[in-house]
N, C-alpha and C positions, 0 to 999 in steps of 0.2 A: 373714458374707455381707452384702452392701450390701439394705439395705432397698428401696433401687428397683427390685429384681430381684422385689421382692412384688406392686409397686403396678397390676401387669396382675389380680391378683388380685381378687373381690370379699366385701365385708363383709357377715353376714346375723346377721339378729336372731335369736337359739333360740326368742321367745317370739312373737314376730309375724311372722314369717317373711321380714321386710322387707330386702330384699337394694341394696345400692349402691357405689361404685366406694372402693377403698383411696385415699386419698392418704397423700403423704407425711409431712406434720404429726400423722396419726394413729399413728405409731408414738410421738409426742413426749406424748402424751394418756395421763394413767395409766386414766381412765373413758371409754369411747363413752357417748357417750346416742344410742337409735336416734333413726332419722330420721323417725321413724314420731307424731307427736303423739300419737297417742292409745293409744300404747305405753308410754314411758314409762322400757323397760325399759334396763340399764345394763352393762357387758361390758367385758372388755380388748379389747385387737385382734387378741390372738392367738387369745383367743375365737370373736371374729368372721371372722378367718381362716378357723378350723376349719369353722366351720359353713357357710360361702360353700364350699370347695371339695366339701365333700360335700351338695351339693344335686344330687338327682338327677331331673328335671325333664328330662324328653323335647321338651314342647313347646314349650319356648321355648329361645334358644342357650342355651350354657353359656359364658361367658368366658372361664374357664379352657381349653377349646379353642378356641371363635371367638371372636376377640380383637378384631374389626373387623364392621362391617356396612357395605352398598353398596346402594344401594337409586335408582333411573331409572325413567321410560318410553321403551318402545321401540313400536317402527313395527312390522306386523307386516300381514300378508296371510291371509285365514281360507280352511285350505284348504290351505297352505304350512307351510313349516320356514322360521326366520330363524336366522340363525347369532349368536351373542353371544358378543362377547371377554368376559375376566373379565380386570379390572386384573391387571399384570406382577407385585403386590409381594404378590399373594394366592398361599399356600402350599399351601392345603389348604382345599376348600369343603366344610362342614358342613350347609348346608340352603340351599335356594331352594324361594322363593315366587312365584309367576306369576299375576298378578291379572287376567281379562281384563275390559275396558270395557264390552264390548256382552255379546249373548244367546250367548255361545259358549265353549269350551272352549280351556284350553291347558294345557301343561307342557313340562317340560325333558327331551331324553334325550340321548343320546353328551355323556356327561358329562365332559371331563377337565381339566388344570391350566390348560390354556391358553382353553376357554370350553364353551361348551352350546349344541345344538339345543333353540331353541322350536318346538313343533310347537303347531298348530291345528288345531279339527276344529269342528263343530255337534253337538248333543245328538239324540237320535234324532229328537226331536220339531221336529229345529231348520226354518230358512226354506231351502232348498238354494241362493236366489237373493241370499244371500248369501257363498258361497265366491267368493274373490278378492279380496273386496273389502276396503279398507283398516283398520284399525282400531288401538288399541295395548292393552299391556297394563304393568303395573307390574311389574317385577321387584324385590325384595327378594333380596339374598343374606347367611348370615351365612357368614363365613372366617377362616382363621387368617392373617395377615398378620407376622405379628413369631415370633421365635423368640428362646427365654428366655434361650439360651444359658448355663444354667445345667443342666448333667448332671442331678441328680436331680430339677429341675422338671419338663425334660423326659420324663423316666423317668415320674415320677407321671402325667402330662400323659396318654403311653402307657396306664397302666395303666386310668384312670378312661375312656378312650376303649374300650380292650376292655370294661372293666366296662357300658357302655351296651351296645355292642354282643354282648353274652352271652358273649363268649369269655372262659370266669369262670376258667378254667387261668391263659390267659396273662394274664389281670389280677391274679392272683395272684402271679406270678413278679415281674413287673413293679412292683408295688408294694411288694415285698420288698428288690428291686435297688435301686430308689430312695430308702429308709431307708438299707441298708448305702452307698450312693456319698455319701447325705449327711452319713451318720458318718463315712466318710474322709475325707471333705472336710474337716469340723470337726475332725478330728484330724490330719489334714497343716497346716493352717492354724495350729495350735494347738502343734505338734513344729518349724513354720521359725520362728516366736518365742522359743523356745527355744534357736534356733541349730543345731537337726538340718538336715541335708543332703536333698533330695531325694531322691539314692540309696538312702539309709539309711531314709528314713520309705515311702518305696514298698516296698523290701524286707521291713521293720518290717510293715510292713500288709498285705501278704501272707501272710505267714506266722501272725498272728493273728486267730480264731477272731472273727466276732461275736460273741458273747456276751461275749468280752473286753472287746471294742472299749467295745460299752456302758455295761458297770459301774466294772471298775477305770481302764480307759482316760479314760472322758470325764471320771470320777470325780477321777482326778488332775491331770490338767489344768483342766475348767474344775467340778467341786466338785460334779457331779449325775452321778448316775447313773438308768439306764432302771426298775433294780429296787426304784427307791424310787417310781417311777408309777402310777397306775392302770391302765397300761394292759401294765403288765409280764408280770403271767400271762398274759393272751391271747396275746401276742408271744410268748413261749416256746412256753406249752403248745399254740396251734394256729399261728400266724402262720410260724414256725420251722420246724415239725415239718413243714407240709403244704408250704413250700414245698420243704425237703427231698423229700418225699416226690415231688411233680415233676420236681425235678432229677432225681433216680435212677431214673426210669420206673415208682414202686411207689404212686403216686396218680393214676390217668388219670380221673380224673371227680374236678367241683367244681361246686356249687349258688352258687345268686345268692346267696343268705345267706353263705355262704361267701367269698368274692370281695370282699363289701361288709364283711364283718367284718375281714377282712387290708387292705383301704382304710382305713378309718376308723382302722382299730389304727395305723399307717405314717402315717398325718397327726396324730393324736393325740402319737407317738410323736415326729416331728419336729417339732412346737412345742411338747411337752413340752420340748425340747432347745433349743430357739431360744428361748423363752423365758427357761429359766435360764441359756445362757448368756449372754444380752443383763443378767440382773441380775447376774449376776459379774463382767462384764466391766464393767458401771459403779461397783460396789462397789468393783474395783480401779481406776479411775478415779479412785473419790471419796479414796481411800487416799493416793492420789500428792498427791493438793489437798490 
C-alpha cells in the first residue's frame, strides 16, 4: 500500500507523549527523533504510527477521525438561534466549540451534515436588557473532511470511533474486519504479482480460514508470519475467539478493557505486517540491484 494513504495519520512519542503530523520523508528515515527537545527519545515510524493511533484522548480531536479543523466569528443576536452552514466538503462533525464575546451563554443544537443551530441565552444572573442585542461568538469546529479510501483504514477509523463512543461489541467486530480486509488486501496484492487472476484469488480467499491467511499465507509470500509476533497469542486466544463469539450471538457483553485490547492487538498486528513487508519488499529490491 502507498505510504501517502498513512500521511492523514499522526506520529506520537511512547515516552513524552508528543504527538505531530506524519510526513512523507518519514517513511525514508530509519530513526525518528521526537520533536520534543527535551525528550530526546528515538523510534521508527511504524512505532510512532502505533502509538498516534491509539491515543485515546476525549478532549482534544483525534485526527484520525477529524482530519480537518474550521474555526470563524459569527454575528449573533442574544436571545435568538442563528443558523450556520458548515462547509460542503465536511463529511462528519466530531466536536464544536461556541465561544461567546460578551456576559452570555451559547451553544449548538439541530445538528446535521449540512450546518447547526447557535442558540443564545443570559445566565440566571444575567442583565435581561441585553436580549436582542448584537454580539459574536467564535465558532471552532473539528470534522472529517477526506475519506481514506482505503477499506481497512476506514474499517479501523469505525472501530476506534465505537471504541470512544462505548459501543465496545461493535468496536470489536470492527477492528477484527479491519486486520482480515487488510490481510486480503496484502495477499491479493501479493497472488496478482505472481500472475493469479482475480477470479481465482477472490475465490482463493474465500474459502481460506484466517488463521491461514496469517501464517503460512503472508509466510509464503512475503516471508512473516503473525505467529512469530508478539501479539500472536492475544489475537488468537482472545481477539479470534470473542470476535467469533459475536458473530454467532454467544458473546453479548464486552468491557472497555476488552474492546481496547482487540484495538491495539489489530494495530499492533497490522504494522507488525507493514513493516516486514516493507523490509522484504526492499531486500527483494536490493537483490535485483
Amino acid at each position: 500500500m502507498e505510504h501517502s494513504k498513512l500521511v492523514a495519520f499522526t506520529i506520537k512519542c511512547n515516552k513524552c507523549s508528543r504527538g505531530w503530523s506524519v510526513d512523507k520523508s518519514d517513511f525514508e528515515k530509519t530513526i525518528i527523533n521526537c520533536q520534543n527537545p527535551e525528550c530526546n527519545n528515538q523510534f521508527t515510524v511504524y512505532e510512532g504510527l502505533r502509538n498516534g493511533l491509539k491515543s485515546y484522548e476525549d478532549f482534544i480531536p483525534n485526527p484520525f477521525l477529524a482530519n480537518d479543523m474550521f474555526n470563524g466569528t459569527v454575528d449573533v443576536k442574544i436571545g435568538y438561534t442563528t443558523y450556520f452552514d458548515l462547509p460542503k466538503n465536511i463529511r462528519k462533525t466530531y466536536n464544536i466549540m461556541i465561544m461567546p464575546s460578551g456576559a452570555f451563554l451559547a451553544g449548538a443544537v439541530d445538528i446535521t451534515k449540512k450546518g447547526f443551530r447557535i442558540f443564545t441565552s443570559l445566565p440566571d444572573d444575567g442583565d435581561n436588557n441585553l436580549i436582542g442585542k448584537s454580539e459574536k461568538v467564535l465558532v471552532i469546529i473539528s470534522a472529517k473532511t477526506d475519506d481514506y479510501n482505503v477499506p481497512w483504514i476506514e474499517m479501523l477509523r469505525y472501530a476506534f470511533e465505537q471504541l470512544r463512543n462505548e459501543e465496545y461489541l461493535t468496536s470489536i467486530l470492527f477492528s477484527e474486519i479491519a486486520f482480515e480486509i487488510y490481510t486480503d488486501t496484502m495477499l491479493a496484492e501479493g497472488y496478482k504479482k505472481i500472475g493469479l487472476d482475480e477470479d481465482s484469488i477472490s475465490r482463493f480467499l474465500i474459502a481460506t480460514d484466517i488463521p491461514i491467511k496469517v501464517n503460512p499465507l503472508m509466510g509464503n509470500l512475503y516471508n512473516i508470519k503473525l505467529s512469530d509476533s508478539a501479539t500472536w497469542k492475544k489475537w488468537e486466544k482472545k481477539v479470534l475467539k470473542w470476535r467469533n463469539g459475536i458473530a454467532h450471538g454467544t458473546k453479548v457483553k464486552a468491557t472497555e478493557e476488552e474492546a481496547k485490547l482487540v484495538y491495539e492487538t489489530v494495530v499492533d498486528s497490522i504494522f507488525y505486517f507493514f513493516e516486514g513487508i516493507d523490509k522484504y519488499m526492499a531486500t527483494k529490491c536490493d537483490a535485483k540491484n
